[in-house]
TIMI-22038 format. One record per atom (N, C-alpha, C): atom name; x, y, z. Coordinates in Angstrom, 3 decimals. Layout:
R atome        x        y        z
R    CA        X        Y        Z
...
% end
This chain:
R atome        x        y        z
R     N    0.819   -1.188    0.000
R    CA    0.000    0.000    0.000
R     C    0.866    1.257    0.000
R     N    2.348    1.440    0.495
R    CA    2.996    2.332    0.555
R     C    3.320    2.597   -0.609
R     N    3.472    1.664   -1.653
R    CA    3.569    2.160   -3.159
R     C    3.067    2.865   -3.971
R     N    1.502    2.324   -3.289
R    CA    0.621    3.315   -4.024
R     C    0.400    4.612   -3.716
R     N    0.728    4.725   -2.396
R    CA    0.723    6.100   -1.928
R     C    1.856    6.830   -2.357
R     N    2.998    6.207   -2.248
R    CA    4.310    6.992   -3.222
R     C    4.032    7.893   -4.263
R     N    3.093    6.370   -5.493
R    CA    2.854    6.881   -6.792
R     C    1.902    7.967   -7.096
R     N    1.085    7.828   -5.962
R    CA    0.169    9.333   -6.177
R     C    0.913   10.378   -5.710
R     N    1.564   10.529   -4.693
R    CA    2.219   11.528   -4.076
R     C    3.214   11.903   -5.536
R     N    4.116   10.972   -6.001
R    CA    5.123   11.265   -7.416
R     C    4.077   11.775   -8.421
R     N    3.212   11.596   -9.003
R    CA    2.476   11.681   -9.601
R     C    1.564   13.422   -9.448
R     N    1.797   13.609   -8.368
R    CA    1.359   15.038   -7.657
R     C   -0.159   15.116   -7.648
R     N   -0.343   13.690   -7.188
R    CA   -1.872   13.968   -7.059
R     C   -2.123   13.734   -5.099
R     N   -1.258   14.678   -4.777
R    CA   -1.287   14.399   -2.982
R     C   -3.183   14.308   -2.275
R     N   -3.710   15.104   -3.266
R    CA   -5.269   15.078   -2.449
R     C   -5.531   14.119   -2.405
R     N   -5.357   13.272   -2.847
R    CA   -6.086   11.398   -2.756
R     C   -5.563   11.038   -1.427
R     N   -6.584   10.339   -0.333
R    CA   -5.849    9.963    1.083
R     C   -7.182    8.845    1.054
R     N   -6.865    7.382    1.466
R    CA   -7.277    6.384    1.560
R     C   -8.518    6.500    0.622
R     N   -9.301    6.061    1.071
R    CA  -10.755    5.904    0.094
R     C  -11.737    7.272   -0.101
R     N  -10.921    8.201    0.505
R    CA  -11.727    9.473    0.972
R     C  -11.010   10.535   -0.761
R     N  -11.357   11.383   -1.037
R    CA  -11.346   12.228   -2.173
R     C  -11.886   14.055   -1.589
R     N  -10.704   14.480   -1.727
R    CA  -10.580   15.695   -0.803
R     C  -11.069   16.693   -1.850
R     N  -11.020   16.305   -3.449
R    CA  -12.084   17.599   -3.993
R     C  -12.440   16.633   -5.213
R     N  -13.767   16.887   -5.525
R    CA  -14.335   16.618   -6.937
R     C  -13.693   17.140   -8.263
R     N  -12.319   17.405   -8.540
R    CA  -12.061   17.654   -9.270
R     C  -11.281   16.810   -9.976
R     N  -10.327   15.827   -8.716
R    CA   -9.770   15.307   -9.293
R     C   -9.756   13.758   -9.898
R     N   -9.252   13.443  -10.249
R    CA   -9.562   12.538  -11.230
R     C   -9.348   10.969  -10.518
R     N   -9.250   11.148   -9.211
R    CA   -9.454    9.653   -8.440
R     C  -11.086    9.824   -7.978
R     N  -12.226   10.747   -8.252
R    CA  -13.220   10.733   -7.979
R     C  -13.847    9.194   -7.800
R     N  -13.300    8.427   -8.788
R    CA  -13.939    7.113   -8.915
R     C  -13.627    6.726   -7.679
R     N  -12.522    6.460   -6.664
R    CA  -12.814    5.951   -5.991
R     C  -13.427    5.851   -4.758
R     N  -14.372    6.863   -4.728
R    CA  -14.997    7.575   -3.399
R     C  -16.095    6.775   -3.861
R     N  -17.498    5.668   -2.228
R    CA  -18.545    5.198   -2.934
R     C  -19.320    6.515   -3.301
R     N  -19.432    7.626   -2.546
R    CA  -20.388    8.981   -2.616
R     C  -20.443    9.276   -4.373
R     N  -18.956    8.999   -4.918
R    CA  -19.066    9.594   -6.243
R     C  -19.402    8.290   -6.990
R     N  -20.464    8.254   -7.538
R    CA  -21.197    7.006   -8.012
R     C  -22.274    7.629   -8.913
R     N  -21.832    8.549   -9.761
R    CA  -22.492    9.549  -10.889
R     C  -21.814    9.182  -12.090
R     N  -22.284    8.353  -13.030
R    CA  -21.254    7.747  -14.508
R     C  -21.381    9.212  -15.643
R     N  -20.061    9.991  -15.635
R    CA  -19.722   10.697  -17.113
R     C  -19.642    9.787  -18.025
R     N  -20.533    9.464  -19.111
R    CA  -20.279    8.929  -20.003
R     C  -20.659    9.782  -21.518
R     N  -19.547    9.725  -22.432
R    CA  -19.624   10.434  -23.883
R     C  -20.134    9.528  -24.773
R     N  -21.418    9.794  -25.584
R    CA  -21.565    8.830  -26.537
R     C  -21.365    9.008  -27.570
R     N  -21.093    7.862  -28.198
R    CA  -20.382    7.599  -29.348
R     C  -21.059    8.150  -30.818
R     N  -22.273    8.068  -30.390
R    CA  -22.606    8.737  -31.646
R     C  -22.534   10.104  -32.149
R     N  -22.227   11.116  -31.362
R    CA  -21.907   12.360  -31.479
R     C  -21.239   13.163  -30.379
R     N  -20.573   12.701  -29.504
R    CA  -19.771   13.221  -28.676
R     C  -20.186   13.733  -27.449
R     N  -21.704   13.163  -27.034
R    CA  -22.261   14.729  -25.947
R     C  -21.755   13.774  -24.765
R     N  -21.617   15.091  -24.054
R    CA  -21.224   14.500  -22.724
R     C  -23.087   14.203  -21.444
R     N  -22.806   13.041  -21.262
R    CA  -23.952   12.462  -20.708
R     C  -23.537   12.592  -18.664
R     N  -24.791   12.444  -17.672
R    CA  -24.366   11.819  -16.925
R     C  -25.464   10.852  -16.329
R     N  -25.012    9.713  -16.059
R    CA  -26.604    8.728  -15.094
R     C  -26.063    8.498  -13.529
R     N  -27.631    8.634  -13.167
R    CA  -27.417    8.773  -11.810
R     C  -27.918    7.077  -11.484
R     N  -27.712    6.991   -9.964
R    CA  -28.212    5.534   -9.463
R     C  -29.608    5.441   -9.974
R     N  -30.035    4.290  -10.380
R    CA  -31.889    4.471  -10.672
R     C  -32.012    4.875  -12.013
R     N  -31.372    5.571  -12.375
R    CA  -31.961    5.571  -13.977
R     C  -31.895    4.319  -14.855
R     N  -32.500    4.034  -16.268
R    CA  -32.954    3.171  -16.695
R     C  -31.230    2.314  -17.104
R     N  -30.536    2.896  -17.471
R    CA  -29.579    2.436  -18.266
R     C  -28.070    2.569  -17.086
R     N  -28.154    3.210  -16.438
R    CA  -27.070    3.097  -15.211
R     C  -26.222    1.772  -15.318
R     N  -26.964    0.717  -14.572
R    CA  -25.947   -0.448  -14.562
R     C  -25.391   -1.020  -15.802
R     N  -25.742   -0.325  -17.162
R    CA  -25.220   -0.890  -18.295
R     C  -24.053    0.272  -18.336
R     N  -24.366    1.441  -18.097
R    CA  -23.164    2.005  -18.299
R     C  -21.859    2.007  -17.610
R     N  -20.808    2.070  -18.857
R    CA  -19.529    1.485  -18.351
R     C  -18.613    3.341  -18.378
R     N  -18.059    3.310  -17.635
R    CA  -16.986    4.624  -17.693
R     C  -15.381    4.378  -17.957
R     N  -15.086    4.692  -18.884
R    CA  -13.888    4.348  -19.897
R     C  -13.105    5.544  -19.430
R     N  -12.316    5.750  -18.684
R    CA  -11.669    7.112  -18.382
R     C  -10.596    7.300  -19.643
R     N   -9.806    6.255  -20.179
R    CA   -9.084    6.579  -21.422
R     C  -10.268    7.347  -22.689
R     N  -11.150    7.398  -22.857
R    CA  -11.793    7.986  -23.922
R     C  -12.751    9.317  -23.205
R     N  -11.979    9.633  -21.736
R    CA  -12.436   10.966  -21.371
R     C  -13.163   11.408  -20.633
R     N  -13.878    9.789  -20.239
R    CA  -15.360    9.606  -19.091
R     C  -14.622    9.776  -17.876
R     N  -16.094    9.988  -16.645
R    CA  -15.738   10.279  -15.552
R     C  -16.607    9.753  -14.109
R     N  -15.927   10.092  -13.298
R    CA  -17.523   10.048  -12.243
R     C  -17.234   11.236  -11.839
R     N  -18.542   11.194  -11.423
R    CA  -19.185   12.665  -10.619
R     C  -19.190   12.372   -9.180
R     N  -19.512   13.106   -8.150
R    CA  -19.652   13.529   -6.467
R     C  -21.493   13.726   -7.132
R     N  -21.674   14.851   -7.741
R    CA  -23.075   15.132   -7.482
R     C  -23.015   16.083   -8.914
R     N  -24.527   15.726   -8.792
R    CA  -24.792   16.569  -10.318
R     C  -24.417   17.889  -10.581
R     N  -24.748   18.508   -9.338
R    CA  -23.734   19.870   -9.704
R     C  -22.812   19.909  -10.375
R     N  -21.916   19.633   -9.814
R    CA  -20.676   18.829  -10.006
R     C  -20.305   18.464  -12.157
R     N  -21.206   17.273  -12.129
R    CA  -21.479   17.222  -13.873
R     C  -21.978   18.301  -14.504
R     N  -22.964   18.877  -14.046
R    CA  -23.581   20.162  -14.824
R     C  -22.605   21.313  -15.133
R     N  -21.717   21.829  -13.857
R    CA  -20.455   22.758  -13.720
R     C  -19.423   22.412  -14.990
R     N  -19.291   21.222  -15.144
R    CA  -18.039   20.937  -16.087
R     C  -19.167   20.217  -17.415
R     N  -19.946   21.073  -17.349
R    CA  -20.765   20.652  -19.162
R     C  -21.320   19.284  -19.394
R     N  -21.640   18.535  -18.334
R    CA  -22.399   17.641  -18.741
R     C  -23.664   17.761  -18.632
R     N  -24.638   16.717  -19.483
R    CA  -26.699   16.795  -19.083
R     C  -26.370   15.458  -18.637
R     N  -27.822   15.672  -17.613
R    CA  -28.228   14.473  -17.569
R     C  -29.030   13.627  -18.351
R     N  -29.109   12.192  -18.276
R    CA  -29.574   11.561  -18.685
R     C  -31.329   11.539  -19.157
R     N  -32.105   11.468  -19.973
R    CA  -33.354   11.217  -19.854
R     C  -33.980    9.776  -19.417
R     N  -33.069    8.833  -19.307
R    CA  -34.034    7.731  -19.190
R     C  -32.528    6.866  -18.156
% end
């Protein structure tokens, strides 16, 4: 576990501290359970989407962070940095 903490610290991402996520900005959001909001871009024209727990398609959606996806803390949160939500 000290490795991994190294590599974030080398990496200069010091806000990451155990399972906890000290701002929604950064990009270990995923591993907080609170942030459980899927950024997902679809493929057919680029829009940036977000689904919350309960919506229809949630557990199908997958978040690919190499092609730009994300999680969210809270919709604010997605809305602030240009995402909609989901309709269904």
């Amino acid at each position: 576990m000290e490795t991994f903490y190294a590599a974030i610290i080398a990496a200069g991402m010091a806000g990451y501290i155990g399972t906890e996520v000290l701002t929604t900005s950064t990009p270990f959001a995923a591993f907080s359970s609170a942030c459980n909001i899927k950024g997902n871009i679809s493929l057919n024209n680029g829009e940036r989407i977000y689904h919350v727990p309960g919506q229809e398609y949630y557990d199908e959606t997958r978040v690919s962070r190499s092609h730009g996806e994300r999680w969210f803390c809270s919709e604010a949160d997605a809305r602030a940095a240009g995402w909609r939500k989901a309709m269904r």
